[in-house]
Kinemage of the C-alpha trace (Angstrom):
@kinemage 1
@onewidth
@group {chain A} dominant
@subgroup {mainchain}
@vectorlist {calphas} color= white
{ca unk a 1} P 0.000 0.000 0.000
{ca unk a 2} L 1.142 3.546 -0.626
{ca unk a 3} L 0.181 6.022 1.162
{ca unk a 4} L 0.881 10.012 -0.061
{ca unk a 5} L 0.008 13.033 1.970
{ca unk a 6} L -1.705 15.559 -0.090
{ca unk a 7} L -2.004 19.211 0.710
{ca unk a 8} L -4.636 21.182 -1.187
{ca unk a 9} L -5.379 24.737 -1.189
{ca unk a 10} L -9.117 25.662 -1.582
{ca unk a 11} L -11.478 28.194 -1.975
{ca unk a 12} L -11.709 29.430 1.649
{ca unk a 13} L -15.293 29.932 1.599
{ca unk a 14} L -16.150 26.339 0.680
{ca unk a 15} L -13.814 24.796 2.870
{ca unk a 16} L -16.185 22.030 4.491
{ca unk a 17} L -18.117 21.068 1.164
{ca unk a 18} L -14.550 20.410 -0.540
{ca unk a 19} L -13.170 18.652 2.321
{ca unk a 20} L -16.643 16.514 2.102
{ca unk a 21} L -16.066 16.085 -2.030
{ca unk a 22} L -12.776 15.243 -1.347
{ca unk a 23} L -13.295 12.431 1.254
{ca unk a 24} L -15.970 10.726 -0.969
{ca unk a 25} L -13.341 10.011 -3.746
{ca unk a 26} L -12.353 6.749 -4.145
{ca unk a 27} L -8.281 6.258 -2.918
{ca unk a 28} L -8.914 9.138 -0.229
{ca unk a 29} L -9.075 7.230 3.247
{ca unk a 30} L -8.865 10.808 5.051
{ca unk a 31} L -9.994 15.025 5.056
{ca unk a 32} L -8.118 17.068 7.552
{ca unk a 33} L -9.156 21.061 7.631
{ca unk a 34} L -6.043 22.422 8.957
{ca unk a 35} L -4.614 25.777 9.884
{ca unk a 36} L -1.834 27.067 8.198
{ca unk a 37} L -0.238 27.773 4.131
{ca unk a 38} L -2.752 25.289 3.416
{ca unk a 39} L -6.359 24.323 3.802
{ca unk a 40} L -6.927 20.981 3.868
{ca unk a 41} L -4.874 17.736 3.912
{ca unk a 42} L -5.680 14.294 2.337
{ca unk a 43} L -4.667 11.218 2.960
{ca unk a 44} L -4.570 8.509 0.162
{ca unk a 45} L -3.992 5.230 0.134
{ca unk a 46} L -3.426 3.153 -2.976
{ca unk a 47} L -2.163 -0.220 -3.924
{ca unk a 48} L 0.154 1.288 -7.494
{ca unk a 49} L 2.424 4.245 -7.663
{ca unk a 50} L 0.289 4.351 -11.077
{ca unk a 51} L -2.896 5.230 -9.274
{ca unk a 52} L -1.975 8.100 -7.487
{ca unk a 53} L -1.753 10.043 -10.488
{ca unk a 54} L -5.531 8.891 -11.013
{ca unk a 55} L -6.367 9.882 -7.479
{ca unk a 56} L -4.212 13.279 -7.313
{ca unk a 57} L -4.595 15.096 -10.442
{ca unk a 58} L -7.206 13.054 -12.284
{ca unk a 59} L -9.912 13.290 -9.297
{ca unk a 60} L -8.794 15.362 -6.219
{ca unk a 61} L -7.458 18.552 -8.339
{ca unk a 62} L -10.563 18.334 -10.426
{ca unk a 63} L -13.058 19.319 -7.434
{ca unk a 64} L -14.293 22.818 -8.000
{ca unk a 65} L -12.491 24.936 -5.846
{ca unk a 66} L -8.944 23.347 -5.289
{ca unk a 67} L -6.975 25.774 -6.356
{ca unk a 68} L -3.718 24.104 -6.189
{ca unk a 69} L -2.312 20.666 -4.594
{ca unk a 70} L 1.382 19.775 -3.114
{ca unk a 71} L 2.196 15.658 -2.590
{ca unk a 72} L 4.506 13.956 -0.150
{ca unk a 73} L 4.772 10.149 -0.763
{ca unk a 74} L 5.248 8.378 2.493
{ca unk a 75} L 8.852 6.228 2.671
{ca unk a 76} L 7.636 4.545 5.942
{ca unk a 77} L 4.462 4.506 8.641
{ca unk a 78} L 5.535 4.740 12.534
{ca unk a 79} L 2.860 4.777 14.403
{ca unk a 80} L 2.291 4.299 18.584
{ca unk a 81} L 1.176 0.945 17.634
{ca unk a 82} L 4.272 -0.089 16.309
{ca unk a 83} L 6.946 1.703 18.582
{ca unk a 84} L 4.670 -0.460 21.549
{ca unk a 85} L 5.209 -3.352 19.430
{ca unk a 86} L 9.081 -2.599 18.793
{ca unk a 87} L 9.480 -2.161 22.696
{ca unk a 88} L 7.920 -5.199 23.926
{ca unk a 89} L 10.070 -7.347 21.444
{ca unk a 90} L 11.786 -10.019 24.089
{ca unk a 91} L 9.530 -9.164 27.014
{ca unk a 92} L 7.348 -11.535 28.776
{ca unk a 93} L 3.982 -9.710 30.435
């Protein structure tokens, strides 16, 4: 799975409804409205490097009122799942 961080500037009047357009596309597991340089940030899983120029530019860019999107692919997921995991390695409860 590949997983690319996506952050979109919008319209800033139509925030929520883009965030909610955006979510609804297939390949976009997540919507964050955010503070900062930009207004929203998705999250999109896919199984093909391929697909995320399906997901990015062919769907995501195409929602009226994203004016203009910036993608990080993701290397490698930590999360507090797995550092628990990684510390318990060799211990017996």
């Amino acid at each position: 799975m590949i997983t690319s961080i996506v952050l979109i500037r919008t319209s800033t009047d139509r925030i929520p409804e883009i965030a909610r357009q955006i979510a609804e596309l297939d390949g976009v597991s997540e919507v964050y409205s955010v503070t900062g340089a930009h207004d929203l940030i998705a999250i999109v899983r896919v199984a093909r490097h391929d697909d995320l120029a399906e997901v990015i530019p062919g769907r995501i860019s195409k929602v009226p009122g994203v004016e203009s999107t910036e993608t990080h692919i993701a290397f490698r997921a930590y999360s507090q799942h797995d550092l628990e995991a990684a510390f318990a390695i060799g211990l017996d409860s």
